[in-house]
Short mmCIF file of the C-alpha atoms (twelve columns), coordinates in Angstrom:
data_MODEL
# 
_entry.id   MODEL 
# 
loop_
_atom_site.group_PDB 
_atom_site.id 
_atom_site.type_symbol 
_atom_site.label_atom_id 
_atom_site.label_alt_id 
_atom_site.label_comp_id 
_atom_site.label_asym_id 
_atom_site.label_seq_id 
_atom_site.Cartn_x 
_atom_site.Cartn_y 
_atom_site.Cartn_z 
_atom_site.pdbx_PDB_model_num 
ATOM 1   C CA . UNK A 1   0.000   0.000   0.000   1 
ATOM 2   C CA . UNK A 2   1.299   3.384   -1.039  1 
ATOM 3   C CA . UNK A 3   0.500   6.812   -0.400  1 
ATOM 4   C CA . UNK A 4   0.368   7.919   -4.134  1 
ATOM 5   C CA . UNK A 5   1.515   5.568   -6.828  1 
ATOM 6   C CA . UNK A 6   4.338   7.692   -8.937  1 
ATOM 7   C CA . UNK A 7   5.487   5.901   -11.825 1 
ATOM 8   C CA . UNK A 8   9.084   7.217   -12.762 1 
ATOM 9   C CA . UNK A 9   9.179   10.351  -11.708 1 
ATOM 10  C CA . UNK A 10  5.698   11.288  -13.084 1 
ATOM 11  C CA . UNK A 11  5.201   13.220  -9.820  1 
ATOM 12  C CA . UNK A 12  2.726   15.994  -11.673 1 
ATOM 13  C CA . UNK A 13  0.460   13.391  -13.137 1 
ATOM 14  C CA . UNK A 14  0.520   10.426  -10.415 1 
ATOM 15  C CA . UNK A 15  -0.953  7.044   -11.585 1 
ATOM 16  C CA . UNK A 16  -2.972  7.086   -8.025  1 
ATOM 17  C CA . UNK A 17  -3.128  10.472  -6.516  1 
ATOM 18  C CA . UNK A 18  -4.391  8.778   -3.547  1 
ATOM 19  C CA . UNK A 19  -3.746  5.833   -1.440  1 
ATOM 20  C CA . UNK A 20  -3.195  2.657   -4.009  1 
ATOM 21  C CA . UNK A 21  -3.419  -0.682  -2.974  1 
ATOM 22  C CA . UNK A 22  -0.499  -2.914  -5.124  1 
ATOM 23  C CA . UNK A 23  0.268   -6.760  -4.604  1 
ATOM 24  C CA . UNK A 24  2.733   -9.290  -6.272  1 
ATOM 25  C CA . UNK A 25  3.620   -12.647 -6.681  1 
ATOM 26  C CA . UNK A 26  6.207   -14.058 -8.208  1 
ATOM 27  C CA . UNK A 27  6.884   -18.273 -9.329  1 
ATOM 28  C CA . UNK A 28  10.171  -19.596 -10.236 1 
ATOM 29  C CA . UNK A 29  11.991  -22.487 -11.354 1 
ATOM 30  C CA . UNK A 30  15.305  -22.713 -11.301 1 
ATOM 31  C CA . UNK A 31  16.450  -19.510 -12.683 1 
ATOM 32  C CA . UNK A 32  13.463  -18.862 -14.535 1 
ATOM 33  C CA . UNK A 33  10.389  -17.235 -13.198 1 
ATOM 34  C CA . UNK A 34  6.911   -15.660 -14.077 1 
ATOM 35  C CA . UNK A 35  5.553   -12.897 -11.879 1 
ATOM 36  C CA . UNK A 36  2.144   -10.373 -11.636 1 
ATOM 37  C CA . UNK A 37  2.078   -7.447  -10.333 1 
ATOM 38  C CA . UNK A 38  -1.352  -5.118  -9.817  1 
ATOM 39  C CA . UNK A 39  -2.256  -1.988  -8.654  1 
ATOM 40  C CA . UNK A 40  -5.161  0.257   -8.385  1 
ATOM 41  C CA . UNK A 41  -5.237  3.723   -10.423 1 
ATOM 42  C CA . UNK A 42  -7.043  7.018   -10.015 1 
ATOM 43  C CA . UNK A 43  -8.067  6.783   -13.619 1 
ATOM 44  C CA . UNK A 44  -9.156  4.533   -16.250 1 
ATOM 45  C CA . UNK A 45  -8.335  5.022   -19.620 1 
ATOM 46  C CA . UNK A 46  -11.460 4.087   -21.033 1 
ATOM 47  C CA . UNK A 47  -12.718 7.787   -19.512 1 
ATOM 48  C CA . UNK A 48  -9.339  9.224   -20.546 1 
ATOM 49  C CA . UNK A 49  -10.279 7.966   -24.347 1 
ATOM 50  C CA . UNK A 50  -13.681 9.641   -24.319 1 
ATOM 51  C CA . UNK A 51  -15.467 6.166   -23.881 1 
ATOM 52  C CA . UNK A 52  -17.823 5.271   -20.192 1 
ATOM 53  C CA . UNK A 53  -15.567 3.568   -17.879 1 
ATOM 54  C CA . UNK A 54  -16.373 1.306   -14.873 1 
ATOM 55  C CA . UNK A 55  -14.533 1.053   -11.182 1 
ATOM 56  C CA . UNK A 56  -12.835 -2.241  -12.852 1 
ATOM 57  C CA . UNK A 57  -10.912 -0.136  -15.259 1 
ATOM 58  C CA . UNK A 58  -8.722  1.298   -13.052 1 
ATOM 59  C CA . UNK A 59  -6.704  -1.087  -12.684 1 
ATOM 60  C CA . UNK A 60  -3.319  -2.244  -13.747 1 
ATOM 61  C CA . UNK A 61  -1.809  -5.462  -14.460 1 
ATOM 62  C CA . UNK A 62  1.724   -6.232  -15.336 1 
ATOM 63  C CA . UNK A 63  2.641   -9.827  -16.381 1 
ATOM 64  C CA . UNK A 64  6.019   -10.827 -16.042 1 
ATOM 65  C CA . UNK A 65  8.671   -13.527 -17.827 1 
ATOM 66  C CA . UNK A 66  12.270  -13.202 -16.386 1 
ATOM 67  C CA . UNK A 67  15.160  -15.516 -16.470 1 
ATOM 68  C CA . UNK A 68  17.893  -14.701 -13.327 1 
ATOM 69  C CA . UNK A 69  21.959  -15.839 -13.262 1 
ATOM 70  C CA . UNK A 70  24.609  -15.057 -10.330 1 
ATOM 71  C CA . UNK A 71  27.962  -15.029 -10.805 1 
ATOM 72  C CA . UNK A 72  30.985  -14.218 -8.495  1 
ATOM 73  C CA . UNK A 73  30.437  -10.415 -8.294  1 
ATOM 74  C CA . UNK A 74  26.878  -9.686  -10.423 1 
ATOM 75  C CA . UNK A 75  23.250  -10.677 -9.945  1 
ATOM 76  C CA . UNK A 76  21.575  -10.482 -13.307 1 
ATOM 77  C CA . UNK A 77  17.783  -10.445 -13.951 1 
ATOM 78  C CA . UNK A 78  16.844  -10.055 -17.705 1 
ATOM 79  C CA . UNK A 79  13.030  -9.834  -18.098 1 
ATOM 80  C CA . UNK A 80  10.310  -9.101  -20.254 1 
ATOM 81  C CA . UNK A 81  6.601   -7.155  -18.653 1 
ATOM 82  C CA . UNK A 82  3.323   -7.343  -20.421 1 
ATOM 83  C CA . UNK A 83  1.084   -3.764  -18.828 1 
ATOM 84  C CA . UNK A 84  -2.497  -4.647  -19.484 1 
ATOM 85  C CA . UNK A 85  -5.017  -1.682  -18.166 1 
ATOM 86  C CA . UNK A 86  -9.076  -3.200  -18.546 1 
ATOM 87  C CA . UNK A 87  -10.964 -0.584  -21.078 1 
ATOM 88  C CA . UNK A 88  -8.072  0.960   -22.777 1 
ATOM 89  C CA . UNK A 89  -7.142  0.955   -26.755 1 
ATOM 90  C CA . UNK A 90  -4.104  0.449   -27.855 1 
ATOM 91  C CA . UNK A 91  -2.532  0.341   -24.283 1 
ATOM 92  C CA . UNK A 92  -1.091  -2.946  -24.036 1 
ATOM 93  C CA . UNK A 93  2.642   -2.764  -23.823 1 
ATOM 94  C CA . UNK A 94  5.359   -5.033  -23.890 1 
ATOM 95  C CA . UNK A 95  8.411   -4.012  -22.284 1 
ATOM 96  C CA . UNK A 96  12.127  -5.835  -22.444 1 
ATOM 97  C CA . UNK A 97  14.608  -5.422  -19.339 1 
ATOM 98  C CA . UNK A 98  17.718  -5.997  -17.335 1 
ATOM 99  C CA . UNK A 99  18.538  -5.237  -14.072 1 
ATOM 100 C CA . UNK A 100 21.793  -5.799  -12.654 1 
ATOM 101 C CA . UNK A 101 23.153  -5.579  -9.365  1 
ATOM 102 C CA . UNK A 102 27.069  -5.889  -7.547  1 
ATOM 103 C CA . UNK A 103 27.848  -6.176  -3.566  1 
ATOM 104 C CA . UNK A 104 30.001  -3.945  -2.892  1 
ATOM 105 C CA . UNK A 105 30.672  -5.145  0.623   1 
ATOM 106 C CA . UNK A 106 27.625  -7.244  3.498   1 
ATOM 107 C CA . UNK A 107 26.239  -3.939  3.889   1 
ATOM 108 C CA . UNK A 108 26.425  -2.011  0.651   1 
ATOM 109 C CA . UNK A 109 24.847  -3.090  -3.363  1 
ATOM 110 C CA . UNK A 110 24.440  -1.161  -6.373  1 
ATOM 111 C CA . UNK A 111 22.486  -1.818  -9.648  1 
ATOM 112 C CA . UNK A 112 21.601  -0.214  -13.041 1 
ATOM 113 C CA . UNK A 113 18.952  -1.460  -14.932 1 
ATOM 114 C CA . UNK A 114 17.726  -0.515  -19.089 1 
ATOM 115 C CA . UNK A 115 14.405  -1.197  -20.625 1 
ATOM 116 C CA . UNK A 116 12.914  -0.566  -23.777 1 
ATOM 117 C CA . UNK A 117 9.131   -0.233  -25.620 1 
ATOM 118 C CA . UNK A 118 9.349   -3.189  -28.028 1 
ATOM 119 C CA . UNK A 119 6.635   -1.619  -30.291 1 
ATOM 120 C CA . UNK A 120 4.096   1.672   -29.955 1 
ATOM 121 C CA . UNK A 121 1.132   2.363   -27.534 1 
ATOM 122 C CA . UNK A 122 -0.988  4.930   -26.739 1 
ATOM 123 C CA . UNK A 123 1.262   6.264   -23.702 1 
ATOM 124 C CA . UNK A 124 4.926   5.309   -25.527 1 
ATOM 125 C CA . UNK A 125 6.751   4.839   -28.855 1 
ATOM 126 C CA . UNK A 126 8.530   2.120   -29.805 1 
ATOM 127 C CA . UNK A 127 11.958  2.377   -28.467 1 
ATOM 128 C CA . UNK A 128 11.416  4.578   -25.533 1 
ATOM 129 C CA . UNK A 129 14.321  3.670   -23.191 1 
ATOM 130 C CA . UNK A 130 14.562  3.684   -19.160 1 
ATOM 131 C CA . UNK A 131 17.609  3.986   -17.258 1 
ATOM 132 C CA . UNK A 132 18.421  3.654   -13.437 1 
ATOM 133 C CA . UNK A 133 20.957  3.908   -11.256 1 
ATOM 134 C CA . UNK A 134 20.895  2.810   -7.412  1 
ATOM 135 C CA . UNK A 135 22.886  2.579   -4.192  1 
ATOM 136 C CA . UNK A 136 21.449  0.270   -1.183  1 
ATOM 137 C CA . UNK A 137 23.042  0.645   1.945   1 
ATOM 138 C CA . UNK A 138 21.813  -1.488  5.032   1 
ATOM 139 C CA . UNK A 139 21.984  0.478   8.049   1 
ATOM 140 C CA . UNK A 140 21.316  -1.999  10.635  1 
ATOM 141 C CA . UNK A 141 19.508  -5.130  10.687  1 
ATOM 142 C CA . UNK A 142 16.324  -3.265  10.740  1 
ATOM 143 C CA . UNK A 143 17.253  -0.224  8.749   1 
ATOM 144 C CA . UNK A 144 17.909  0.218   4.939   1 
ATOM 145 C CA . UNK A 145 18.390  3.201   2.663   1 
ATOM 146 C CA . UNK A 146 18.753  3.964   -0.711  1 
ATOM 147 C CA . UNK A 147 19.589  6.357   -3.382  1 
ATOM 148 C CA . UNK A 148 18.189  6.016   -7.275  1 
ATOM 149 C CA . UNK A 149 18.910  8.509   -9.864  1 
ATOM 150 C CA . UNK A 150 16.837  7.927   -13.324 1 
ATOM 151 C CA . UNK A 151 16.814  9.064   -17.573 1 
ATOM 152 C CA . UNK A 152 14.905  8.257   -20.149 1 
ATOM 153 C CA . UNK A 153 15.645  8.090   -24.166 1 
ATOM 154 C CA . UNK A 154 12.105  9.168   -26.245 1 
ATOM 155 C CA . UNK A 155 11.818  8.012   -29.358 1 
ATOM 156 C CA . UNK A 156 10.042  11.337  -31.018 1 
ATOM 157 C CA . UNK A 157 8.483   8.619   -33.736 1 
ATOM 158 C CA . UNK A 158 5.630   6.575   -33.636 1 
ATOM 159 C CA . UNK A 159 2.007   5.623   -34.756 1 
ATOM 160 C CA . UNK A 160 0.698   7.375   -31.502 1 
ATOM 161 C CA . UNK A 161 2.904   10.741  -31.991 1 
ATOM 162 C CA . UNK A 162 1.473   13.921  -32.186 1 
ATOM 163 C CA . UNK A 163 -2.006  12.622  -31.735 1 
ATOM 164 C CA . UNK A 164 -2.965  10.566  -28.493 1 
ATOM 165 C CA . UNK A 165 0.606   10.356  -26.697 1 
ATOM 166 C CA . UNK A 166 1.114   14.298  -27.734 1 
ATOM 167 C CA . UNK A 167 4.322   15.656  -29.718 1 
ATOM 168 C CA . UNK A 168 8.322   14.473  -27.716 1 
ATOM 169 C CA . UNK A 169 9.685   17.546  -26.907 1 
ATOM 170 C CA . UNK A 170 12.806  16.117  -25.013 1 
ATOM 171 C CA . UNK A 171 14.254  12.787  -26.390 1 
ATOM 172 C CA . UNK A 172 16.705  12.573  -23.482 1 
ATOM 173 C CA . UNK A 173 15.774  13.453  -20.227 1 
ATOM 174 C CA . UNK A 174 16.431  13.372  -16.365 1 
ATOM 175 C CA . UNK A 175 13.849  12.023  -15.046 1 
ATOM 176 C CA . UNK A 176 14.265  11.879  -10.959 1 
ATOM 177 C CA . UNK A 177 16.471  11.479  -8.331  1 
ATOM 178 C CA . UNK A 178 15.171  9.585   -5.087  1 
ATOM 179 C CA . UNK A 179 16.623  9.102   -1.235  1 
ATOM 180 C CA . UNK A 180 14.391  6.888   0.894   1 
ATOM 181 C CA . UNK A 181 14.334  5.059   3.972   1 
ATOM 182 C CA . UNK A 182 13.105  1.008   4.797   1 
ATOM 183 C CA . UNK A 183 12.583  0.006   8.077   1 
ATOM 184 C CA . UNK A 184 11.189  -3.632  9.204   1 
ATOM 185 C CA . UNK A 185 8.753   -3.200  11.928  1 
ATOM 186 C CA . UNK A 186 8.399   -7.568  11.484  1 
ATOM 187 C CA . UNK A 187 10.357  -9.526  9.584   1 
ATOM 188 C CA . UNK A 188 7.627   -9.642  6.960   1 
ATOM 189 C CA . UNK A 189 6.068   -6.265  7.730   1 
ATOM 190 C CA . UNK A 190 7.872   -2.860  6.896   1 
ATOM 191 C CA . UNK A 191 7.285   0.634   6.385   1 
ATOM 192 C CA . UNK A 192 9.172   2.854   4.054   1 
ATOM 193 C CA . UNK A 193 9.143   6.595   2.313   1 
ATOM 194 C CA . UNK A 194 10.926  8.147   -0.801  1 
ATOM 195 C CA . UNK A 195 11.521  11.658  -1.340  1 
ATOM 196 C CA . UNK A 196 11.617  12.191  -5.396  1 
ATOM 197 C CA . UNK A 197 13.039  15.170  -6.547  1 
ATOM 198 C CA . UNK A 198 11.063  15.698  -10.004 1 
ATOM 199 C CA . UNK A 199 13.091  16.098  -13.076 1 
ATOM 200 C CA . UNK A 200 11.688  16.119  -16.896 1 
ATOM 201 C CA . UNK A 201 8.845   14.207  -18.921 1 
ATOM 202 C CA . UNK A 202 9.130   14.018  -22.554 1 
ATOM 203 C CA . UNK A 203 7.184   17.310  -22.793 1 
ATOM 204 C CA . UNK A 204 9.761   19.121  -20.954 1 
ATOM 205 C CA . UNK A 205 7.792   19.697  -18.189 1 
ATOM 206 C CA . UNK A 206 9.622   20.184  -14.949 1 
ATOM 207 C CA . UNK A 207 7.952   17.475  -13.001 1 
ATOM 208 C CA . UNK A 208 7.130   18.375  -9.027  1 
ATOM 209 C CA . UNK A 209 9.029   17.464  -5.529  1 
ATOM 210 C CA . UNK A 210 7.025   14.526  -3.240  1 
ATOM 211 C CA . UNK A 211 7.162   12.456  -0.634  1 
ATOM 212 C CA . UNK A 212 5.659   8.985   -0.995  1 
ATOM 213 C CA . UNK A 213 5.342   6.057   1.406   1 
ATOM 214 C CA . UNK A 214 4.464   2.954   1.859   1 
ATOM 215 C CA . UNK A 215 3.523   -0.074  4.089   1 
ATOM 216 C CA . UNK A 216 4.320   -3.726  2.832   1 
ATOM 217 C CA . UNK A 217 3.800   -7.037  3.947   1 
ATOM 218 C CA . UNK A 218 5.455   -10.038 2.295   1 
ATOM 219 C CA . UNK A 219 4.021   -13.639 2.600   1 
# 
């Protein structure tokens, strides 16, 4: 449960303005695995494309394939997400990934991770690229923070430019910088909260500061 859902560094357009309830589950076998993850929105794009919309549109649903390997120094997770929202058009994406991560010592990890848009929709061209950066530092044994710094490449082409998804104006950007805090209350119970300090959309539009937090509980 989070107090706004803020999906990279959108912090002037929110997914959920207000409290959103998310949950995930993950499978695997072996080093491959297949995971959902869900969350409620503040919108549905069914209203957003001029058409009625229901309380069961606003909703979103990410289907994931991933295959993970470990070596001596990295943790690599390549994967691929399916985002289905109920009621849109042409909203279905398909996303391609890799995360990887390094210990830099017991206490201290970093990662990067790239994806890319493998074709268009109505919120993305085809080749639109994500970037992160992050530090993890474990405080104590109850105590974790972390540091993420984000950029995106916009492809300024697509079947959806200049009509529904609106005309690129930036086709690299910053898009955020986060600090945030993790502390377990249980050992499956924690609370957290982020700080995001807003950088660009690809409209050039200086996104806001916010605070976000969140309780989770892991089965």
């Amino acid at each position: 449960m989070v107090s706004k859902y803020v999906s990279r560094g959108l912090t002037n357009a929110p997914e959920n303005d207000d409290v959103a309830v998310q949950a995930a589950l993950n499978l695997a076998y072996g080093n491959f695995y297949v995971g959902y993850w869900g969350s409620t929105l503040g919108y549905s794009y069914a209203k957003v494309q001029g058409r009625p919309g229901h309380r069961s549109d606003k909703f979103e649903h990410d289907f994931l394939l991933g295959y993970t390997h470990s070596s001596e120094n990295y943790d690599w997770d390549l994967w691929n997400a399916t985002y289905y929202y109920p009621g849109g058009e042409n909203t279905t994406g398909n996303e391609l990934g890799l995360n990887v991560s390094r210990a830099l010592n017991d206490q201290t990890s970093i990662g990067a991770s790239v994806s890319t848009y493998l074709y268009d929709v109505a919120y993305a061209n085809q080749g639109d690229t994500f970037y992160t950066l992050n530090l993890n530092h474990q405080l104590n044994d109850c105590l974790n923070a972390s540091i993420t710094a984000a950029g995106s490449y916009f492809n300024d082409e697509g079947k959806y430019e200049g009509g529904e998804l609106g005309d690129t104006e930036k086709q690299f950007a910053f898009r955020y910088a986060s600090a945030g805090l993790s502390y377990a209350l249980l050992p499956q119970l924690s609370v957290s909260g982020e700080y995001i300090f807003g950088g660009y959309d690809r409209y050039d539009d200086k996104q806001r500061n916010l605070a976000v937090f969140a309780l989770s509980y892991d089965f």
